[in-house]
Backbone and ligand atoms as CSV (ligand in chain L), in Angstrom:
chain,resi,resn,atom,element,x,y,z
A,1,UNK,N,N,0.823,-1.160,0.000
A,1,UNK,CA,C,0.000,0.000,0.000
A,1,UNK,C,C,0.885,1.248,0.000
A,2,UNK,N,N,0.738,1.825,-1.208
A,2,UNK,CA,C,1.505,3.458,-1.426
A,2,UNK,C,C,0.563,4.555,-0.146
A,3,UNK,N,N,1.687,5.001,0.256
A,3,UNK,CA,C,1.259,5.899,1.444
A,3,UNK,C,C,1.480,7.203,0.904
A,4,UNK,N,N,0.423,8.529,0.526
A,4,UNK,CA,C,0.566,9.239,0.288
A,4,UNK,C,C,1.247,10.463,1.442
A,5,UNK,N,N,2.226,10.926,1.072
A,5,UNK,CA,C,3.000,11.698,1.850
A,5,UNK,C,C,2.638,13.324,1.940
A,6,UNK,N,N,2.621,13.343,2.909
A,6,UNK,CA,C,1.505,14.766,2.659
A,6,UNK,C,C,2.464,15.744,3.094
A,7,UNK,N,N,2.465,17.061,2.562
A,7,UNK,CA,C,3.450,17.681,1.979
A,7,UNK,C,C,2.599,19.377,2.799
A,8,UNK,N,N,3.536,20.281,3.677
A,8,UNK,CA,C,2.754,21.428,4.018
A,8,UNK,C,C,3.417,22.414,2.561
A,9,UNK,N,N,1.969,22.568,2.079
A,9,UNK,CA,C,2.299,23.704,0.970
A,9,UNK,C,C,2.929,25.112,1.935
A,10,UNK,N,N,4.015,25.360,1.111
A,10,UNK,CA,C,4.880,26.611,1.647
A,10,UNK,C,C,3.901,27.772,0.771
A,11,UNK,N,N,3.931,28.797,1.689
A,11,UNK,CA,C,3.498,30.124,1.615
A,11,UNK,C,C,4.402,30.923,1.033
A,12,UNK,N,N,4.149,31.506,0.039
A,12,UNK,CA,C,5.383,32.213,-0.657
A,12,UNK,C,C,5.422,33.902,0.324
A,13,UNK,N,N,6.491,33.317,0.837
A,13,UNK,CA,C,7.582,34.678,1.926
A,13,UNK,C,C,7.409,36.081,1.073
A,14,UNK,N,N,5.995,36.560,1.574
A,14,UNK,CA,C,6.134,38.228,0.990
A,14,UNK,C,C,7.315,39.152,1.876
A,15,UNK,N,N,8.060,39.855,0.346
A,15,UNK,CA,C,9.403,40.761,1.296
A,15,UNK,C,C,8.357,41.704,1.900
A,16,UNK,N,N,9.434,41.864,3.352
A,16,UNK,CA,C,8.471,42.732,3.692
A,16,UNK,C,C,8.612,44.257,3.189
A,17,UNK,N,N,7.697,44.995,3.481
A,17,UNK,CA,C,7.203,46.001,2.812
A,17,UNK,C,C,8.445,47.280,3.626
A,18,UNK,N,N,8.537,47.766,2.420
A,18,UNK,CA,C,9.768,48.956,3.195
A,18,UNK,C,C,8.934,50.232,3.015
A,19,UNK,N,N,9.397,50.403,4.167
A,19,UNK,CA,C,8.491,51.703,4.667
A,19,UNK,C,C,10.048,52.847,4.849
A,20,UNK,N,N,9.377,53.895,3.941
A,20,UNK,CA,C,10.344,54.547,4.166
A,20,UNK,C,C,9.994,56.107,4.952
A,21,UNK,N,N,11.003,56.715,5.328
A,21,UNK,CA,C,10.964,57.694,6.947
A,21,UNK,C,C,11.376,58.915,6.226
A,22,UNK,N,N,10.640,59.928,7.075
A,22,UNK,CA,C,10.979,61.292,6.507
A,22,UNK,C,C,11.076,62.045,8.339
A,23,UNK,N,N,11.941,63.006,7.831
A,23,UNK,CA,C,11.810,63.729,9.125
A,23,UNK,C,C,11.274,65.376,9.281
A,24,UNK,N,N,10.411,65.840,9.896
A,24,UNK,CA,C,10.368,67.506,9.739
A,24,UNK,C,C,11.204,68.359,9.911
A,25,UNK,N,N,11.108,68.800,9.132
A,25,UNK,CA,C,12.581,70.191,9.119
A,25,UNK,C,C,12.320,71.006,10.297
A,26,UNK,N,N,10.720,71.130,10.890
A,26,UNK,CA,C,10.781,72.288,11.813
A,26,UNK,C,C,10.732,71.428,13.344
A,27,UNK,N,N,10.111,70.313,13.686
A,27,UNK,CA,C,10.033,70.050,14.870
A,27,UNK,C,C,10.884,68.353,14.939
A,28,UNK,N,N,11.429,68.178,13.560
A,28,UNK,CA,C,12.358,66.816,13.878
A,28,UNK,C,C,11.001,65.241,13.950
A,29,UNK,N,N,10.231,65.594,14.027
A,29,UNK,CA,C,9.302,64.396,14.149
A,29,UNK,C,C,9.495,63.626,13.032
A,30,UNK,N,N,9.288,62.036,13.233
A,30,UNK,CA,C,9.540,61.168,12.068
A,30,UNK,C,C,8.499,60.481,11.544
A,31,UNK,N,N,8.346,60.118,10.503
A,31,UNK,CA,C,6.335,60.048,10.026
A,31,UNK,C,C,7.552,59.480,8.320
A,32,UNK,N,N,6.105,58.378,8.430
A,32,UNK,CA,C,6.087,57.567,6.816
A,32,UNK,C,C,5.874,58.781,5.618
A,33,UNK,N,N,6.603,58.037,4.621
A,33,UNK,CA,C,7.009,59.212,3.533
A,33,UNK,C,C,5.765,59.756,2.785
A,34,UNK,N,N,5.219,59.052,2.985
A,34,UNK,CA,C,3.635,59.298,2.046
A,34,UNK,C,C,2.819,60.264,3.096
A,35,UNK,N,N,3.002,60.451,3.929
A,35,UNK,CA,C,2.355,61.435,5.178
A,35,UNK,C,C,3.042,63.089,5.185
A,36,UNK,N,N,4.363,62.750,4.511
A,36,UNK,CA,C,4.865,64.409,4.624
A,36,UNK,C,C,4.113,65.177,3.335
A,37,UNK,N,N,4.033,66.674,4.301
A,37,UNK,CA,C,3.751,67.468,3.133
A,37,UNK,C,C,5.013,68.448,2.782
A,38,UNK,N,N,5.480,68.260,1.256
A,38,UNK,CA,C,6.545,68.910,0.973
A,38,UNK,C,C,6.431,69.799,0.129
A,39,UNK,N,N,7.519,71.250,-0.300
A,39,UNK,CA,C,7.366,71.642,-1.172
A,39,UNK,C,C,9.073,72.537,-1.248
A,40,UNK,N,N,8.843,73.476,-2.430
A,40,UNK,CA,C,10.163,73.985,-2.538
A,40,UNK,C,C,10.738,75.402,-1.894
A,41,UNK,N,N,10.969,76.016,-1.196
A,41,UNK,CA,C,11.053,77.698,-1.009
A,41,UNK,C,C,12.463,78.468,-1.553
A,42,UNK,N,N,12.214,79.666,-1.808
A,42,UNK,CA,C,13.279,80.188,-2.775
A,42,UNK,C,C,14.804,80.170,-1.071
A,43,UNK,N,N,15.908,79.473,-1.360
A,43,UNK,CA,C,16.912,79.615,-0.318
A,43,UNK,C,C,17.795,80.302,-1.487
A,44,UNK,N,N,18.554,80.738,-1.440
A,44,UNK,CA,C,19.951,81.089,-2.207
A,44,UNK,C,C,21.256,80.714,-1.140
A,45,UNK,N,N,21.157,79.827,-0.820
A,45,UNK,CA,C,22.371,78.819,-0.174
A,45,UNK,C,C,22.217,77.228,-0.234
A,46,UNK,N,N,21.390,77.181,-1.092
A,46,UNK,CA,C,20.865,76.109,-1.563
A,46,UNK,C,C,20.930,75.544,-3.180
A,47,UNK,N,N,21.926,74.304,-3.061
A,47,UNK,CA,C,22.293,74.235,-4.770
A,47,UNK,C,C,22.040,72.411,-4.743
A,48,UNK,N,N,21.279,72.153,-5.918
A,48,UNK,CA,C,21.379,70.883,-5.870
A,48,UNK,C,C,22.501,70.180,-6.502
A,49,UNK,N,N,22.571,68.761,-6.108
A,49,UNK,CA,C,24.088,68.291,-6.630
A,49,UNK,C,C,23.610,67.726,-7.897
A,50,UNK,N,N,23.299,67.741,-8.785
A,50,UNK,CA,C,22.939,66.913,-9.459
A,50,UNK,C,C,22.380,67.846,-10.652
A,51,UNK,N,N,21.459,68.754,-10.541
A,51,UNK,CA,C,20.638,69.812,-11.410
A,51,UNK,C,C,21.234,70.976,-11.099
A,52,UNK,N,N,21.652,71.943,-12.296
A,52,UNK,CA,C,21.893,73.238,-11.854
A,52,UNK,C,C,20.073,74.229,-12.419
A,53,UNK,N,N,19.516,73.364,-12.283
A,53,UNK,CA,C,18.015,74.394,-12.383
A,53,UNK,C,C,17.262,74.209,-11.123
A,54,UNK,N,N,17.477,73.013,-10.066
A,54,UNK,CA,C,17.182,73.488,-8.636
A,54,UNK,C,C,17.792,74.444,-7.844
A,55,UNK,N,N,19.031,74.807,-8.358
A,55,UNK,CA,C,19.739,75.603,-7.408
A,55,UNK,C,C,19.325,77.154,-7.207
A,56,UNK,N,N,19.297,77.453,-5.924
A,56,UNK,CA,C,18.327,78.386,-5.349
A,56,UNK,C,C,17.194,77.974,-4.725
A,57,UNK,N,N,16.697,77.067,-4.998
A,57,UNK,CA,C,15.398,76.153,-4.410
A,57,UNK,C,C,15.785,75.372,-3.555
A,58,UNK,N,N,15.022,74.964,-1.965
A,58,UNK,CA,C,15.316,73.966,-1.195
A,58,UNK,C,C,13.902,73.422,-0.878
A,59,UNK,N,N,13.952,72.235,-0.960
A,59,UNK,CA,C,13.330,71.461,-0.777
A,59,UNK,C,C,12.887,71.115,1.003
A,60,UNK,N,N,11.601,71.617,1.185
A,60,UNK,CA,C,11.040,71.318,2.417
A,60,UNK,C,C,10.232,70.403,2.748
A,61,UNK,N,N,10.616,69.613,3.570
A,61,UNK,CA,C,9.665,68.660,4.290
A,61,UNK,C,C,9.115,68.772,5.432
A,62,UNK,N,N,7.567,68.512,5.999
A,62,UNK,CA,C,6.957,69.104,7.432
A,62,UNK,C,C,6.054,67.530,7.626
A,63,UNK,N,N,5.843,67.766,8.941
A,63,UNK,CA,C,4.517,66.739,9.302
A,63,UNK,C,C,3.672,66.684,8.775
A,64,UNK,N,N,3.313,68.106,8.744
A,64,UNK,CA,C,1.967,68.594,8.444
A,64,UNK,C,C,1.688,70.258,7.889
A,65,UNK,N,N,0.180,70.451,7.645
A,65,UNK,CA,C,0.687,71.909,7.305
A,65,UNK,C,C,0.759,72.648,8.024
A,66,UNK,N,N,0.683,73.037,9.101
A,66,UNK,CA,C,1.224,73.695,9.813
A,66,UNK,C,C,2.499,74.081,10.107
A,67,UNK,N,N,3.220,72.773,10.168
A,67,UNK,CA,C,4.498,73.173,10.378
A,67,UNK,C,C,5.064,73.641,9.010
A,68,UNK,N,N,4.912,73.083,8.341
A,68,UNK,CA,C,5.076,73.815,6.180
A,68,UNK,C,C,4.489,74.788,5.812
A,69,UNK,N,N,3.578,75.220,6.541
A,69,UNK,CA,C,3.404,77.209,6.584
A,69,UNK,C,C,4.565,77.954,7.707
A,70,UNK,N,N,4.911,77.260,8.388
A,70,UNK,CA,C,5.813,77.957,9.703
A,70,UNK,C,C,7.204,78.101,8.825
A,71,UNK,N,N,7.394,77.085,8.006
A,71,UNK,CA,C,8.698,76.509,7.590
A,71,UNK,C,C,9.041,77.812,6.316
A,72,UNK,N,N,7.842,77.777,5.197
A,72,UNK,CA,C,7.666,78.797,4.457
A,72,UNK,C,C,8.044,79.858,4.910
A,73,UNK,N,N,6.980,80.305,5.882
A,73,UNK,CA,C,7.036,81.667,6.761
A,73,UNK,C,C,8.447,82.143,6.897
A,74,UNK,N,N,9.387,81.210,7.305
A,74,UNK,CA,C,10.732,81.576,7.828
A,74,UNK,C,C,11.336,82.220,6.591
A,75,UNK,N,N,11.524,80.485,5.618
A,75,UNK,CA,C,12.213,81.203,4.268
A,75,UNK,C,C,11.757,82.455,3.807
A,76,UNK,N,N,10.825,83.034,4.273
A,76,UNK,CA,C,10.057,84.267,3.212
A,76,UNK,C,C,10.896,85.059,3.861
A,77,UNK,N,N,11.164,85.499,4.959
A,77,UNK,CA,C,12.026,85.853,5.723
A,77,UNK,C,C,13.054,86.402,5.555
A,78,UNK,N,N,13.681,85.400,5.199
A,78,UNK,CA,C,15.513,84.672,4.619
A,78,UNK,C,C,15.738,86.096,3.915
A,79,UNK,N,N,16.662,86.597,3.413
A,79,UNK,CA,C,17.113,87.412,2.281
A,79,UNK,C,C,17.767,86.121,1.368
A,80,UNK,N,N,17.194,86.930,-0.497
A,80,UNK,CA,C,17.999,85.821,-1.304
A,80,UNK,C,C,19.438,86.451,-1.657
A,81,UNK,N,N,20.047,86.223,-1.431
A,81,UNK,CA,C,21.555,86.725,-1.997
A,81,UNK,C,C,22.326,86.066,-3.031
A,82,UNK,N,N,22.415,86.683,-4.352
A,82,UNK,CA,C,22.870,86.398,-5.615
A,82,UNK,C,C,24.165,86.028,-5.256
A,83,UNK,N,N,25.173,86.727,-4.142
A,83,UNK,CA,C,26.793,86.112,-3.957
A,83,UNK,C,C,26.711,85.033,-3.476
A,84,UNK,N,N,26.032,84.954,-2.270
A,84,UNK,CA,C,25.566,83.383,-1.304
A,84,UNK,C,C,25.421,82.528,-2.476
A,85,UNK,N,N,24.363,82.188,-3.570
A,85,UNK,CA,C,24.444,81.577,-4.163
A,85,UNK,C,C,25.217,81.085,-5.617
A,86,UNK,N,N,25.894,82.255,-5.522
A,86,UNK,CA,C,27.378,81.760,-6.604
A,86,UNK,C,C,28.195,81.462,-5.659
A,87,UNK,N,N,28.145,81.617,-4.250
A,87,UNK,CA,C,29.278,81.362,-3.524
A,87,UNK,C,C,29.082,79.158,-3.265
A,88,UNK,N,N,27.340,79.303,-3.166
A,88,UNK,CA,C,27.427,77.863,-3.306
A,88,UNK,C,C,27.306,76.996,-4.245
A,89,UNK,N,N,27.566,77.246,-5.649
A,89,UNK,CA,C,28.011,76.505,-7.003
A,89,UNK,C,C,29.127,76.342,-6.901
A,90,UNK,N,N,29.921,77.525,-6.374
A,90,UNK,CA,C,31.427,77.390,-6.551
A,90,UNK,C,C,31.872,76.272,-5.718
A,91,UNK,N,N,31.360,76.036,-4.389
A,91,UNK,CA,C,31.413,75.026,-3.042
A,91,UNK,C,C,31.277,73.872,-3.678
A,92,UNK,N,N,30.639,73.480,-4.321
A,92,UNK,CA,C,29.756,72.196,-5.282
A,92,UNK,C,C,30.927,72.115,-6.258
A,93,UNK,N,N,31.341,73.240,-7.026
A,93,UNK,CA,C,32.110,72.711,-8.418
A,93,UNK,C,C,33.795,72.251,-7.450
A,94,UNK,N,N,33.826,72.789,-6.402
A,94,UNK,CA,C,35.298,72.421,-5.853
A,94,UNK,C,C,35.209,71.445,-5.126
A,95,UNK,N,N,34.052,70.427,-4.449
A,95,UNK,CA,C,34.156,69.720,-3.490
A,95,UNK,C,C,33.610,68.286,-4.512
A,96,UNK,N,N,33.198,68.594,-5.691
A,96,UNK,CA,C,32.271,67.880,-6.600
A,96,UNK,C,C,33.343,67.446,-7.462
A,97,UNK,N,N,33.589,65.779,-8.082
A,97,UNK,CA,C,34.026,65.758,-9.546
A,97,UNK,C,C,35.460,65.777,-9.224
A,98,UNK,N,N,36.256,66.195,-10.713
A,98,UNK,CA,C,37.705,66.274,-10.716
A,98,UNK,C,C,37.850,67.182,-10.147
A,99,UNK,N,N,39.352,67.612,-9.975
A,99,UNK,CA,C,39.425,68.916,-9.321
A,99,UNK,C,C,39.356,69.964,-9.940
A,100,UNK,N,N,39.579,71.378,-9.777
A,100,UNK,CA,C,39.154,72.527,-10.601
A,100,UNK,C,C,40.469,73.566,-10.276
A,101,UNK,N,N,41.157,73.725,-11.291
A,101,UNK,CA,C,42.445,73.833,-11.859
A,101,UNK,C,C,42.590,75.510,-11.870
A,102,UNK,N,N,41.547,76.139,-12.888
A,102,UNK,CA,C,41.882,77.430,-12.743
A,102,UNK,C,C,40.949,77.965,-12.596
A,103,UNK,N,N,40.568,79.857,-12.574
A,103,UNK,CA,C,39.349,80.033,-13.129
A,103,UNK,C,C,38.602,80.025,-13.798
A,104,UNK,N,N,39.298,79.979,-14.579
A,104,UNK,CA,C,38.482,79.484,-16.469
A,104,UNK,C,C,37.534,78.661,-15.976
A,105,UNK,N,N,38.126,76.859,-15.514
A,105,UNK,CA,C,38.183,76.310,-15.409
A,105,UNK,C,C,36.596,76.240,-14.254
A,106,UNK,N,N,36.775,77.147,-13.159
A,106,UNK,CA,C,35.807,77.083,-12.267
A,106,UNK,C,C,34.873,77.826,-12.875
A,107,UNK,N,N,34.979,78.611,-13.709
A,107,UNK,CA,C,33.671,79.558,-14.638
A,107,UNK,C,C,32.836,78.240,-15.187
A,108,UNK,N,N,33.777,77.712,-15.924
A,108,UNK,CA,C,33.358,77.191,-17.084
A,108,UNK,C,C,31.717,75.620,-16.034
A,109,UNK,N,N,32.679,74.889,-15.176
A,109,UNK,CA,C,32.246,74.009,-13.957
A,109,UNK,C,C,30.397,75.279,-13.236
A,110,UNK,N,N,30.554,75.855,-13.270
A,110,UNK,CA,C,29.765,77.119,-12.510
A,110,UNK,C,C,29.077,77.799,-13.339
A,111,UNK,N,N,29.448,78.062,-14.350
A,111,UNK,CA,C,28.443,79.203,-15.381
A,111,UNK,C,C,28.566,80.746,-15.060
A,112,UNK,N,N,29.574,80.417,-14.115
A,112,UNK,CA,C,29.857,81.810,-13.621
A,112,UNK,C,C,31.072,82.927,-14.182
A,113,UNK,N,N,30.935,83.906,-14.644
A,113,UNK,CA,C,31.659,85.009,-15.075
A,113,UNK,C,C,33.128,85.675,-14.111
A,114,UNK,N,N,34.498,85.911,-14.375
A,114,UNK,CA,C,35.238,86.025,-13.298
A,114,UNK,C,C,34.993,86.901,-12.121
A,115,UNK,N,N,33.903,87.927,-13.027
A,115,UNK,CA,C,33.691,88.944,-11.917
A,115,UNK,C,C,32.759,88.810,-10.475
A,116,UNK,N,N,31.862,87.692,-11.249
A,116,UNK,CA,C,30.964,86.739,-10.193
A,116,UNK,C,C,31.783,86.133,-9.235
A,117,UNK,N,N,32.437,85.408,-9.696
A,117,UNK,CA,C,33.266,84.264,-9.151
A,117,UNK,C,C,34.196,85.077,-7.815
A,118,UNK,N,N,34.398,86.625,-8.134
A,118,UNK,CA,C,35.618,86.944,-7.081
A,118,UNK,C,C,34.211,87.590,-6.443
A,119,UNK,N,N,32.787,88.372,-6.763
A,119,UNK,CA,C,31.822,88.707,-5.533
A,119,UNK,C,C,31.256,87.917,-4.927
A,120,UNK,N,N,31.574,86.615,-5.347
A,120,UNK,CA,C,31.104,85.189,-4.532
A,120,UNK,C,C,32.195,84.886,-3.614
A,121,UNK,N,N,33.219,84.875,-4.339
A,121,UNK,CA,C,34.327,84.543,-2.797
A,121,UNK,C,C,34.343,86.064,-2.076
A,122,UNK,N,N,34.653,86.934,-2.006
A,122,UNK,CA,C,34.254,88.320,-1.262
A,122,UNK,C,C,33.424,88.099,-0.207
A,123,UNK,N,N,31.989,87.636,-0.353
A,123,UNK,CA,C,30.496,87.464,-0.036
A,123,UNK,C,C,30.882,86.449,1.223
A,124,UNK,N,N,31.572,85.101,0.243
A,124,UNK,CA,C,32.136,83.750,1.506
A,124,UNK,C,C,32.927,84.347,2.548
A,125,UNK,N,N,34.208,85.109,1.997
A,125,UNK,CA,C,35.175,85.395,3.201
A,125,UNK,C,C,34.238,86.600,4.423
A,126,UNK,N,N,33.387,87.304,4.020
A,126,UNK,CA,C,32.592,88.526,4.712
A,126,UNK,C,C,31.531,87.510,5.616
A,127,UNK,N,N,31.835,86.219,5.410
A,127,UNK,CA,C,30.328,85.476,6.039
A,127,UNK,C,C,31.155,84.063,6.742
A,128,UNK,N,N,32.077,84.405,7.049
A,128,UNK,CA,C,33.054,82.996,7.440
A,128,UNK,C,C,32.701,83.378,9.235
A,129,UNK,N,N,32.406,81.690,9.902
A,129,UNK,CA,C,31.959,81.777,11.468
A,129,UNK,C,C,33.121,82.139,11.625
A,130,UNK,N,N,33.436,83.051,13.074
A,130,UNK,CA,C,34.671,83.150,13.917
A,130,UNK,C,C,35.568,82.171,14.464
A,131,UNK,N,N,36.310,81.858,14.654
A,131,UNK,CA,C,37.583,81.165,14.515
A,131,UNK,C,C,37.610,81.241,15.759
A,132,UNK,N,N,37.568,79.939,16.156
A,132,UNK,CA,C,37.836,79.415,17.862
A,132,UNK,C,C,39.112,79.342,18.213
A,133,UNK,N,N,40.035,78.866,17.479
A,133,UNK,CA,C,41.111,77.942,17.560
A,133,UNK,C,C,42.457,79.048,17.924
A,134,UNK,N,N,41.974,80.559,17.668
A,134,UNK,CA,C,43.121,81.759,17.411
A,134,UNK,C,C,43.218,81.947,18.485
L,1,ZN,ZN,ZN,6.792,69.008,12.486
């Protein structure tokens, strides 16, 4: 007599589900990504690595709206400064990539003109924190 061998059908192992985390810019709270409300506000110290048509734009994330009107509110605030933000392309084209050789060289990396390039460093050295260490 053949004895049928009985066999537990396996359950096919769903991966589990990745949940991914966002944090608020204004109160630090951590909440699933599909729950933040985000958007962009004009920063001019703000350059993306990747696109030079975000740069000037930063990208905000909040809980909720409340805190993403508070968050707004601030940036509106902010002053935009045209040196601040050639000062941070230039930060990006020197810390980014090969290295950057001359000015030509950093114009060319930047889109920036020489005369830009020296009211952007001007702008950096006039805005450098104080020096602990002296
Ligand atoms: Zn918050």
């Amino acid at each position: 007599m053949r004895k049928w061998k009985r066999t537990r059908r396996r359950r096919k192992e769903r991966p589990a589900e990745i949940i991914r985390l966002e944090l608020c810019d204004l109160c630090g709270a951590t909440f699933a990504e599909g729950e933040a409300v985000q958007g962009f506000v004009p920063d001019s110290s703000a350059v993306s690595p990747g696109n030079d048509c975000w740069d000037g734009l930063r990208r905000i994330t909040a809980c909720g709206p409340a805190h993403f009107a508070a968050l707004r509110e601030n940036y509106r605030h902010r002053p935009f400064t045209q040196e601040e933000l050639w000062a941070a392309k230039i930060d990006r084209a020197l810390t980014e990539g090969p290295p950057v050789l001359s000015l030509l060289e950093l114009g060319c990396r930047t889109g920036l003109h020489e005369p830009d390039i020296r009211r952007a460093i001007a702008w950096h050295n006039e805005h450098l924190p104080p020096r602990t260490d002296l």
